[in-house]
N, C-alpha and C positions, 0 to 999 in steps of 0.2 A: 120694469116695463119693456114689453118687445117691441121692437122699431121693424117696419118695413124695407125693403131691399132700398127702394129710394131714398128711406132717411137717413140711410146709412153716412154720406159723406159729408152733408150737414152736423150729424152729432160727432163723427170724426174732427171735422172743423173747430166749430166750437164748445164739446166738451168731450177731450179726451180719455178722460179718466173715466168715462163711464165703461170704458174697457178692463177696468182692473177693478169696479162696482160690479160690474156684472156676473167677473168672475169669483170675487168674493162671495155672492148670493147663488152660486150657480150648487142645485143639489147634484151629489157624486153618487157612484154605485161600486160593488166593489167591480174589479178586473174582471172576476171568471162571475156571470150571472147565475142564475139556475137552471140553465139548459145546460153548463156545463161547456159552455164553446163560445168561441167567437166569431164575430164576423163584423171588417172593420171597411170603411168606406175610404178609399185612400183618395187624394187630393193635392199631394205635393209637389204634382208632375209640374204646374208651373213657372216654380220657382227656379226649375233648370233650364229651362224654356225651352220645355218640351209640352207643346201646344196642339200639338198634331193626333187627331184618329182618324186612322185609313188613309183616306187620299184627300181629309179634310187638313192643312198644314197651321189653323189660326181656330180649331175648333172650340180650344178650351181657352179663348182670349178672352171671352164674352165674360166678364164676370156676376154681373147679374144672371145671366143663364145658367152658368154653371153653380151659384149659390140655389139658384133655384131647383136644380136635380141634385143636388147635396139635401137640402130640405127633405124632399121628396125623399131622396132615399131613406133619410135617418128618422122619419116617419113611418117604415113600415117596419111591421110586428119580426122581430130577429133580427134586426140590426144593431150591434150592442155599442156600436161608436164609429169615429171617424178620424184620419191619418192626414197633417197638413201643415202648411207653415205657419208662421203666426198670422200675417194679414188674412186667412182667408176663416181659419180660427177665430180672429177676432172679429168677423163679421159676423160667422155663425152666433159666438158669445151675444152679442147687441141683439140679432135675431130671436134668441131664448130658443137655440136649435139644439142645444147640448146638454137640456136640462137631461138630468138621470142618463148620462152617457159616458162612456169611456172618450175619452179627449187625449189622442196621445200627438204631440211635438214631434216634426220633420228638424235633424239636427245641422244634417252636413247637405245643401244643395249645392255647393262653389265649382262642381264639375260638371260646366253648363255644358246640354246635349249638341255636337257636334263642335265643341269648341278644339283647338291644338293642346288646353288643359283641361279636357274632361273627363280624365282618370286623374287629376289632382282633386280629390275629392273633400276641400275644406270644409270646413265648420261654420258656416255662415247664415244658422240659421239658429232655433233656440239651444241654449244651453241650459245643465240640468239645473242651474238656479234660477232658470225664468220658468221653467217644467213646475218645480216646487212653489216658486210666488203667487203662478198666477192660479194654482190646486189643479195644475192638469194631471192623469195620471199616468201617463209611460209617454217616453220616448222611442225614435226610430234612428238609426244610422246607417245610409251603405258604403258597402264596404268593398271596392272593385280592385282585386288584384291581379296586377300583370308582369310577368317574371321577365320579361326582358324591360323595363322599366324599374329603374331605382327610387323614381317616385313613391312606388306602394309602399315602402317602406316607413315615410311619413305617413301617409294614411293609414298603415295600422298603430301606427304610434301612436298618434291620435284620437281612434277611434279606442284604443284602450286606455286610455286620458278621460277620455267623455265616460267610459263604460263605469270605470273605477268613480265618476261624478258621480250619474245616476245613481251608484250603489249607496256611496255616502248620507244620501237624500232618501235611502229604500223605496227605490224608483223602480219598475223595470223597464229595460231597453231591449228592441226588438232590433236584432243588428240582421241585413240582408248582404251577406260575403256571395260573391261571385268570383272564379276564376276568368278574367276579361284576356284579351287580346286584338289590336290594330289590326282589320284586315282592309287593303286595300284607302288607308287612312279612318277607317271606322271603327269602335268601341264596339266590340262583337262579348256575347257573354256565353260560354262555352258550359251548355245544360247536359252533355254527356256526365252519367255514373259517374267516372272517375274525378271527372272535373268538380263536379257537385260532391260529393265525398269528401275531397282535398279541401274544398272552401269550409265547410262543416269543422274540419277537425279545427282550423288555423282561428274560425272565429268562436269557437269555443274555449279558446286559450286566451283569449284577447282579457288583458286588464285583469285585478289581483283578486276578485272571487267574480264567480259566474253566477253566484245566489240569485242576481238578479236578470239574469241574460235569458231571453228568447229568441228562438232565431226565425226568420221571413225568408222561407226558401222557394225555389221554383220548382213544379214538378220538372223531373227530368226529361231526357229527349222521350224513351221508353217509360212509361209511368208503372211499366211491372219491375223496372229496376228499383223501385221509391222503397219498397220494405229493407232490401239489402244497405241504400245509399244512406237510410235512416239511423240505423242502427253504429252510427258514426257518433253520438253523440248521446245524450240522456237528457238536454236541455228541451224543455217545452217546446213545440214548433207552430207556427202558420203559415199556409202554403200562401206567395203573392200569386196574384192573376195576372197581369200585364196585358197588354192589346195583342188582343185574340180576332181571327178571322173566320172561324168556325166556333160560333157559339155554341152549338149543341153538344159538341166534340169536348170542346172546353170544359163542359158540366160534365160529361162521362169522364175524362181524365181526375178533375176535382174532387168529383164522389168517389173514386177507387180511392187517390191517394188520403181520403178522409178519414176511412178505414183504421190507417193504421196507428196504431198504438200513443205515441210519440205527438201525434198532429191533433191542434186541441181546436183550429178554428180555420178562417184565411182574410187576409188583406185583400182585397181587391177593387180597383179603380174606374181603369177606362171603360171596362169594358161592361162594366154596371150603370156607370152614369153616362155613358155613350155605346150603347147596346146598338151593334148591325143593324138587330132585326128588333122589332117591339119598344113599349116602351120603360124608362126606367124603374115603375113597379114592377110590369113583369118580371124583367131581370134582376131586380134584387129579390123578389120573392123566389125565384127559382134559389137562385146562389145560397138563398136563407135553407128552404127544402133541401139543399143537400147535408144538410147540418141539423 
């Protein structure tokens, strides 16, 4: 039975377990649909509390609201699922917003945005046996490394800990490696060719087979660099979106980097379910048309 956005904290309250009933009855699909691509709706920005689009800093607090353009979204035709932690997942679930959807688990949020630890990027959110229990199908992890920082160290340990889980479970895990660095105290993620290159090679090395590994990359600064920076690797890719200022730019960068060979679909978030200009059909219908 699907419950409204309001019934939600009531059946929370008093019956829990209709969270792991719902996912029991919930019908799957496989990973890659018949169009051959994907296109996944990401949502796990809150968990880092990272809240903010544009000059909005509490935009994505609302959570009825933004359950409500998650819906939206995952109702229009080319949307093959959705990227998020478990609370917001298990509203969707209770909603019956995931029927025939790809459902993939946000692993590691613990490197809250602008925190003094937020390139310590723990595991604090599902892991690949709660991925397995509840029938979701792929995991996500990122993966921020910083060479003057001994932290990173753990966090690739880790993140090849988790990668080697998912594999056990024949999961796949969508890992997003960036080469980061503190500038003027902030968490900067460095989209130049070489920088994105170097991250590719290190997180396709991660954990003891890559059978299951996909990787979530950004187009680069230059997006005519993307065939060269591509060709680092052989593992399936999806390009993420991230909070964009120029939407129309955004879709021309996307559709070139779609092109090529290696790139099977894209992740993308803010900037679909918090679109500048229009509203959130249009912008996911567009993002879909480029695919």
């Amino acid at each position: 039975m699907n419950r409204s956005i309001p019934d939600l904290t009531t059946v929370r309250a008093r019956n829990p377990e209709a969270v792991a009933e719902a996912a029991a009855r919930r019908a799957r699909r496989p990973l890659i649909g018949d169009s051959g691509r994907l296109l996944i709706v990401a949502a796990d920005h809150p968990a880092r509390g990272a809240l903010g689009i544009g000059g909005r800093r509490l935009a994505m607090a609302d959570r009825a609201d933004l359950l409500e353009r998650l819906c939206t979204a995952l109702s229009r035709p080319g949307v093959d699922g959705v990227l998020a932690t478990a609370d917001i997942l298990e509203d969707l679930l209770l909603l019956g917003a995931l029927e025939n959807k790809v459902v993939m688990g946000s692993m590691n949020r613990g490197g809250l945005a602008g925190a003094s630890f937020e390139m310590d990027d723990r595991f604090t959110g599902h892991r690949a046996q709660d991925i397995a229990r509840l029938g979701f199908d792929a995991g996500k992890l990122l993966v921020r490394i910083d060479y003057d920082d001994p932290g990173s160290l753990t966090t690739l340990e880790s993140s090849a800990r988790a990668v080697d889980a998912m594999a056990e479970h024949r999961l796949p895990v969508f890992v997003e490696p960036f080469i980061s660095r503190r500038v003027d105290g902030r968490v900067r993620n460095d989209l130049s060719a070489e920088a994105v290159t170097r991250s590719i090679a290190i997180a396709s090395g991660l954990g003891g087979t890559s059978a299951y590994t996909w990787l979530k990359l950004p187009v680069t600064d230059d997006v005519h660099d993307m065939e060269e920076v591509l060709r680092a690797s052989t593992l399936p890719v999806v390009l993420l979106g991230g909070e964009v200022s120029d939407q129309e730019a955004a879709y021309e960068r996307w559709g070139r980097a779609l092109r090529l060979p290696t790139v099977q679909g894209m992740v993308v978030g803010r900037s679909l379910l918090y679109p500048a200009e229009g509203s959130v059909e249009k912008a996911v219908d567009t993002a879909a048309g480029l695919l």
